[in-house]
C-alpha positions in Angstrom: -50.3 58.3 -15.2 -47.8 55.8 -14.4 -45.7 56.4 -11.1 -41.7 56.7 -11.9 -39.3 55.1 -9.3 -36.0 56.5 -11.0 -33.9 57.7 -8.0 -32.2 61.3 -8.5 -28.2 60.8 -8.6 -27.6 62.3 -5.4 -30.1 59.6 -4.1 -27.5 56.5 -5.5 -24.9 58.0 -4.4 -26.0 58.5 -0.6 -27.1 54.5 -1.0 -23.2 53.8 -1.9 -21.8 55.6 1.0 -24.8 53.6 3.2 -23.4 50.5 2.4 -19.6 50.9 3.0 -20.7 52.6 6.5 -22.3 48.9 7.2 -19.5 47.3 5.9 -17.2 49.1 8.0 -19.6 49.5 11.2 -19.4 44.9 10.9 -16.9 44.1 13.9 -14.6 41.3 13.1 -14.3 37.9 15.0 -13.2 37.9 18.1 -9.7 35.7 19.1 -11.6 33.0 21.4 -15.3 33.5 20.2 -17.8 30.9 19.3 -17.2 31.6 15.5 -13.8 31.7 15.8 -13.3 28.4 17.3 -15.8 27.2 14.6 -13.7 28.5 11.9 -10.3 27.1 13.3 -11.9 23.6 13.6 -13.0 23.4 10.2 -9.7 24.4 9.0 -7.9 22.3 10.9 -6.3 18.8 9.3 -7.3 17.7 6.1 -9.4 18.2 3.3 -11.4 16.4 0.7 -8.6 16.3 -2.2 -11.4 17.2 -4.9 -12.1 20.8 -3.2 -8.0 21.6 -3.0 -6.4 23.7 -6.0 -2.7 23.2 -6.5 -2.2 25.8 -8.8 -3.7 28.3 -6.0 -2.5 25.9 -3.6 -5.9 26.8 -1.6 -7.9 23.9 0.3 -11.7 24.8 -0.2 -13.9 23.6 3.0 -17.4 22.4 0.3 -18.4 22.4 -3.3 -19.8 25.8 -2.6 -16.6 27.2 -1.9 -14.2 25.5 -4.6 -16.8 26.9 -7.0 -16.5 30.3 -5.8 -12.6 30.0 -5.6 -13.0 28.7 -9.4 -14.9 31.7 -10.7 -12.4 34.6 -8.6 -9.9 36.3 -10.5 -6.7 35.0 -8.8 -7.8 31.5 -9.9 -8.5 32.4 -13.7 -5.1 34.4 -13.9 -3.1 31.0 -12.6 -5.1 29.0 -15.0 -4.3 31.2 -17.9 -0.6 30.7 -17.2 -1.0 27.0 -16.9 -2.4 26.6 -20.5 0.1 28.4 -21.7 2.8 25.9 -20.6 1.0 22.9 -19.1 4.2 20.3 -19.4 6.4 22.9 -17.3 3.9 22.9 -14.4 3.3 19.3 -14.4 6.9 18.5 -14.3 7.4 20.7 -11.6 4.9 19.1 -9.7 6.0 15.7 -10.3 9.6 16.4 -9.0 8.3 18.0 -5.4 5.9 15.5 -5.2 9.3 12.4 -6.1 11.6 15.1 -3.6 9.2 15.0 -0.8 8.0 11.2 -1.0 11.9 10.1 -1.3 13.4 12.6 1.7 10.4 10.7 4.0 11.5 7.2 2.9 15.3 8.4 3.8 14.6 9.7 7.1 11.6 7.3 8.1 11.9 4.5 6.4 15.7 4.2 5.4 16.2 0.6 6.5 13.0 -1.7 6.2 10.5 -3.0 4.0 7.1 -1.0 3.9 3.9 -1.2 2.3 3.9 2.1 -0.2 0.7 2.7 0.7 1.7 3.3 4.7 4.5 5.1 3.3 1.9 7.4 1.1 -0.4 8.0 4.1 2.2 9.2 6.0 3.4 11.5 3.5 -0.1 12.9 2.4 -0.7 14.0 6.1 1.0 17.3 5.7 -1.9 19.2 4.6 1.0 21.6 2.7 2.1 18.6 0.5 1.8 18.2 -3.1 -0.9 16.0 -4.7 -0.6 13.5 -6.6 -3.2 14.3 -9.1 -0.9 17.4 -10.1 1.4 14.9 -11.2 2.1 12.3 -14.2 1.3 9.9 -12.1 -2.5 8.5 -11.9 -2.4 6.1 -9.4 0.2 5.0 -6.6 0.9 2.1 -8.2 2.4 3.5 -11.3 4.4 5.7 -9.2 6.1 2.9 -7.4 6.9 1.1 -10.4 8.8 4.0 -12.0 10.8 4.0 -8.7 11.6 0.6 -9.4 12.3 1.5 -12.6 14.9 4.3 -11.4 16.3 2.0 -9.4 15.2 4.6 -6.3 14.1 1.9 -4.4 13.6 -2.3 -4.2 9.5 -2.8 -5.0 8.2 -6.2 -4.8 4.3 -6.9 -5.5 2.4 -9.1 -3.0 -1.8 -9.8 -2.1 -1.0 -7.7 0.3 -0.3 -4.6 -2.2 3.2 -3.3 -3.2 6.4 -3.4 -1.0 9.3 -1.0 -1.2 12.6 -0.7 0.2 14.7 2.1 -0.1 18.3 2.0 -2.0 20.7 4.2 -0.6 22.4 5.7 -4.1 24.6 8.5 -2.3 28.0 8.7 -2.6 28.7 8.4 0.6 26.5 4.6 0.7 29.0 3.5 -2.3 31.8 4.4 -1.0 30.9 2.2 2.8 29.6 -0.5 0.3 33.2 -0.6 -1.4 35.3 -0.4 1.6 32.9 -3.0 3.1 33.1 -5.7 0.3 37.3 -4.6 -0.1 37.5 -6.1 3.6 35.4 -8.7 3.2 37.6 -10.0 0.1 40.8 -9.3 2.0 39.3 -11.6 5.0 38.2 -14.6 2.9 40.9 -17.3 2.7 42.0 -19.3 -0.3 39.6 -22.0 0.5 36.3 -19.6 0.5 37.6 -18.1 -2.9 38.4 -21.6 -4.5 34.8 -23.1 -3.4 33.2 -18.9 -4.7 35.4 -19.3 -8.4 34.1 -23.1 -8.3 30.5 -22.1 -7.4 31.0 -19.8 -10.5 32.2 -21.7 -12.8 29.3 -24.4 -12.6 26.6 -21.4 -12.5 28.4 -20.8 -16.4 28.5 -24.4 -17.3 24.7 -24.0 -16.1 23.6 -21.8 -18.1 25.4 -23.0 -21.1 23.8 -26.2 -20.8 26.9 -28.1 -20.6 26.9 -29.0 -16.7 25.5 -32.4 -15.1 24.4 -33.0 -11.5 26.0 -36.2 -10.4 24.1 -39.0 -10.4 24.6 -41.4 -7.0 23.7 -45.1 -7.4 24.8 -48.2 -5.1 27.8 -49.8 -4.5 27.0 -53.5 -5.7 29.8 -56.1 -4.8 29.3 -59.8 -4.8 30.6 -62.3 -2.5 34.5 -63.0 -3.2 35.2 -59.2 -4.8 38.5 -58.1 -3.4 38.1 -54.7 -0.9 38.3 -51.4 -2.6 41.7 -50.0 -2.8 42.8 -46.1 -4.1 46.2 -44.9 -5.8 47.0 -41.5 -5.8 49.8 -39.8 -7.3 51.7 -38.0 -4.4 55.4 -36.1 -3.9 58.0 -37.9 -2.8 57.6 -36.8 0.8 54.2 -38.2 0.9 55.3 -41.2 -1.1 57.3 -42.3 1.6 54.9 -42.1 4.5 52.4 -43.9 2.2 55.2 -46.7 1.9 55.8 -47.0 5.8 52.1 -46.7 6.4 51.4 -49.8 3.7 54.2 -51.6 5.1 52.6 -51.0 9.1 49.2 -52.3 7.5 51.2 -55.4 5.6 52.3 -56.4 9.3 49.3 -55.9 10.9 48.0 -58.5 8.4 50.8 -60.8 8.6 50.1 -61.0 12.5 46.8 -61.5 11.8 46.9 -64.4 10.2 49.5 -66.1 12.0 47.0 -66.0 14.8 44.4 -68.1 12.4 42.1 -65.5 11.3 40.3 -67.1 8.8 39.0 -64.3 7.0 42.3 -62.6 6.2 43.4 -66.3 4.7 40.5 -66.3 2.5 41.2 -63.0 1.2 45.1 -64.3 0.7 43.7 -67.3 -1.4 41.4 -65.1 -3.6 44.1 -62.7 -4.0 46.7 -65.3 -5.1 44.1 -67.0 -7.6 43.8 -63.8 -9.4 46.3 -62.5 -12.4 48.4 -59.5 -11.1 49.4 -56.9 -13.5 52.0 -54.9 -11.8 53.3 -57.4 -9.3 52.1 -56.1 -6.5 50.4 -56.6 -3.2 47.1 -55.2 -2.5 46.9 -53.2 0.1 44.3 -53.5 2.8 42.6 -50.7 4.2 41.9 -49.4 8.1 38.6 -50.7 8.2 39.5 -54.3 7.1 42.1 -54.4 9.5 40.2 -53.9 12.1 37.5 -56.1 11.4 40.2 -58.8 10.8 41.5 -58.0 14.3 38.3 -58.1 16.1 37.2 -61.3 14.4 40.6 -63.1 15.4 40.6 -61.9 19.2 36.8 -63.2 19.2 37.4 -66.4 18.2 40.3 -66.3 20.2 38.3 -66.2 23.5 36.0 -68.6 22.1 38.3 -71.2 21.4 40.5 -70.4 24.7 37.6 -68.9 27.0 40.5 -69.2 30.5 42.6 -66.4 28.5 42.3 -62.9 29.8 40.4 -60.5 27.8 42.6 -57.1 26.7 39.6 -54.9 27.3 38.1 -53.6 30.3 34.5 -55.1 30.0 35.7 -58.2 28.4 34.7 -60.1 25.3 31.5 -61.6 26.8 28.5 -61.8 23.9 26.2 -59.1 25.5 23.6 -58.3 22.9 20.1 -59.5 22.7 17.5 -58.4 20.8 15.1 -55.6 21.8 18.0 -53.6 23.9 17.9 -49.6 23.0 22.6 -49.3 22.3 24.1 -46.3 21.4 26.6 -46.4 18.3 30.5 -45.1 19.9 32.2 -45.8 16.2 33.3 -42.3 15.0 34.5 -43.0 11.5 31.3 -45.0 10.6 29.6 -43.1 7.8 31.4 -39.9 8.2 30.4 -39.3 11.9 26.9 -39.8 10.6 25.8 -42.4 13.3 28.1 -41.3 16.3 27.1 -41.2 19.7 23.3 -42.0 18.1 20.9 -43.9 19.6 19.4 -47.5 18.1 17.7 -50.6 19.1 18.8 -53.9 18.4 16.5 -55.8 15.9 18.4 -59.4 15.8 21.5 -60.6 16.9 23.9 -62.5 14.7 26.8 -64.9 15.5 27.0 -63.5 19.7 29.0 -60.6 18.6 27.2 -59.0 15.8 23.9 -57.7 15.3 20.8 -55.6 13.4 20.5 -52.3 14.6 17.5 -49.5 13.6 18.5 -46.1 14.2 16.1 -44.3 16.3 16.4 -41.1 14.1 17.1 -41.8 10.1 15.3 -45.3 10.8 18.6 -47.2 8.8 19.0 -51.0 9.2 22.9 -51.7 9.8 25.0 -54.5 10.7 27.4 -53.4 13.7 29.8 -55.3 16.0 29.5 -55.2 19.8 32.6 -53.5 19.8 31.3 -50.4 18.2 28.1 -50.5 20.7 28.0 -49.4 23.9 24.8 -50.0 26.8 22.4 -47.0 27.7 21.3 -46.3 31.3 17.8 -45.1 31.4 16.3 -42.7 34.1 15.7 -44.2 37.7 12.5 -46.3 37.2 12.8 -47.4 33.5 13.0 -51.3 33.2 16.4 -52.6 32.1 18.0 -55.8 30.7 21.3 -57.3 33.2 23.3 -57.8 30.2 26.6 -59.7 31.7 27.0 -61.5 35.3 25.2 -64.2 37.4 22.0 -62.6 36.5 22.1 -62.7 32.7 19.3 -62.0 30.4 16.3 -61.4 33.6 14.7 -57.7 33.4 15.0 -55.1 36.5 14.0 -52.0 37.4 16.6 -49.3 37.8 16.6 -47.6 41.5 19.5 -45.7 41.4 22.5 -44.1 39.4 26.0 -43.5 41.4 27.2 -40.7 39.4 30.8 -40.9 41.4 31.2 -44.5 41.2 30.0 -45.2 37.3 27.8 -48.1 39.0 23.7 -48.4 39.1 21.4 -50.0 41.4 18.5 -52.4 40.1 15.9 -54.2 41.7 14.8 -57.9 39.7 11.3 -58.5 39.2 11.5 -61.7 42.4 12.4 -58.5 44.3 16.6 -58.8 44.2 17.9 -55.5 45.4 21.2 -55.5 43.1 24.2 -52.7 43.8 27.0 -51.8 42.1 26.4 -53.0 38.4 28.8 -51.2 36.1 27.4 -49.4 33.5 28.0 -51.8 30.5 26.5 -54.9 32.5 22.8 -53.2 32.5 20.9 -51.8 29.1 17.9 -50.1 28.5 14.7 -51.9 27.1 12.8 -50.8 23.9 9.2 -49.9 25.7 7.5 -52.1 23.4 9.1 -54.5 25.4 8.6 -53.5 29.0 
């Protein structure tokens, strides 16, 4: 006969009471032990996201363990509450996940550009923080462009991934931005607004296509043309200073010509042979006059060379060609040229020559006059521009600060002291 192993009741229920008196008799970890340590470690900072429950909010150390937290009755009881309401539980995550992302770009990021994905890192190493694939968003990227959207914070895309910067939308922000942009508006002056309500009326003209950029060409004027000359409709105040100022101009012409300028007579002469329709004068402007007036005292001294000379340094022809002058004429081009270096390319009539600009590399056509000599540093070869010495090259020894004088030394080894400034120039090095 076959053996029976059925175990009499009394027998199971002695095996029960075995088995809790293990359980019981198991002592617990000890604070500091070996597996205590262990089991701190592991649980310290993060997880893999894939083993971390949100609904449970539980982080699971392995795949053994999620799947054991999957198949326990707390997990099935949140999951059956989830299906029946899934939208509720998603939106709910989305806004801690917006809340908690937003309050760290106010607090750590308020005032800079970032990369989102710093930004994210920072954010996901809380290991209480909620996930973003709990939420309606997929990927980061999506959530930054709604952001953008919500106008929560400035995104801009790059190689380098997205950027954001965060928009301060409190009430508090709007009210500094108004008070701000109130004292701003009170500070501009009447100028600054004219030139913003200009700026803003061609932006409209712009866009409805009924603007036109200015289009610069050259002023071409043939021999003979009579100067340029503008009217402009004025006040009576400013009528009469522009009457006593064309009168002082009409006298500065008149004497002038009685000193035989021959320039100002052939202007006369073309400005007699031509009709006139209101009977009057033209006028001449600043810059004429002044030409006209260095042109007579020039040939002045060259007709009459005994007469004293009105300036300082004389009217002695001083140019040559290859000498580095700087231009002193501050109405010339707006300013454009002053106190700018050049070097003269090829002298013209004594008085006038060619001068290159050093910087902008322009050709123009400049009186002496306007032109002044440069003084080089102590060892640079220069050019004795006026005196005995005229027109030989030297080397420069010294520079008397005190006296405005200079000290050169000629190449037959002539020690020459106290040269004023304007009687030694500089030499271009091409021609050292």
């Amino acid at each position: 006969s076959r053996p029976s192993f059925e175990l009499a009741p009394w027998r199971w229920q002695n095996l029960g009471l075995l088995s809790v008196c293990l359980l019981e008799a198991m002592p617990k970890q000890e604070v500091g032990s070996t597996k205590w340590l262990g089991n701190k470690m592991k649980a310290k900072g993060l997880q893999k996201l894939r083993w971390y429950c949100q609904m449970c909010q539980k982080q699971c150390r392995d795949e053994n363990g999620f799947k054991c937290h999957r198949m326990s009755d707390g997990h099935q009881r949140q999951m059956q509450l989830f299906v029946q309401d899934p939208n509720r539980f998603m939106d709910d995550f989305s806004q801690e996940f917006e809340k908690g992302f937003m309050q760290l770009m106010s607090h750590s990021y308020r005032a800079q550009r970032v990369l989102a994905n710093t930004v994210y890192c920072d954010f996901i190493s809380n290991r209480h923080h909620t996930h973003m694939n709990s939420t309606i968003w997929v990927t980061l990227s999506n959530f930054v462009q709604y952001l953008g959207r919500t106008n929560q914070c400035t995104i801009d895309k790059t190689p380098k991934g997205w950027y954001i910067s965060y928009v301060d939308n409190t009430p508090e922000a709007k009210m500094r931005a108004a008070a701000q942009a109130a004292m701003e508006h009170g500070e501009m002056t009447a100028e600054q607004r004219h030139a913003k309500e200009l700026a803003r009326q061609i932006e409209e003209c712009k866009k409805e296509g009924g603007f036109q950029e200015s289009e610069f060409t050259e002023l071409q004027r043939k021999e003979g043309d009579a100067p340029i000359a503008f009217s402009m409709a004025s006040s009576s105040s400013s009528g009469e200073a522009a009457k006593a100022a064309a009168a002082a101009k009409a006298a500065a012409a008149a004497a002038a010509a009685k000193k035989g300028n021959v320039l100002a007579e052939a202007f006369a002469e073309h400005e007699d042979s031509k009709p006139k329709d209101g009977g009057e004068k033209r006028k001449m402007s600043a810059v004429e006059q002044i030409r006209m007036e260095h042109e007579a005292a020039k040939r002045q001294k060259v007709d009459d060379p005994d007469s004293p000379s009105d300036s300082p340094s004389g009217s002695e022809p001083w140019l040559a060609a290859g000498l580095v002058v700087k231009v002193m004429h501050q109405e010339l081009a707006g300013g454009k040229y002053y106190r700018k270096k050049g070097k003269v390319e090829k002298v013209r009539q004594q008085f006038t020559a060619d001068v290159r600009m050093v910087e902008t590399k322009d050709l123009i056509r400049l009186d002496q006059e306007m032109l002044e000599t440069v003084i080089p540093n102590v060892g640079k070869v220069v050019l004795v521009v006026k005196g005995s010495h005229k027109g030989k090259k030297a080397t420069m020894r010294a520079v008397d600060f005190e006296g405005f004088c200079v000290s050169v030394e000629l190449e037959d080894g002539t020690v020459m002291e106290g040269l004023r400034y304007d009687e030694v120039c500089k030499v271009e090095r091409s021609e050292e």
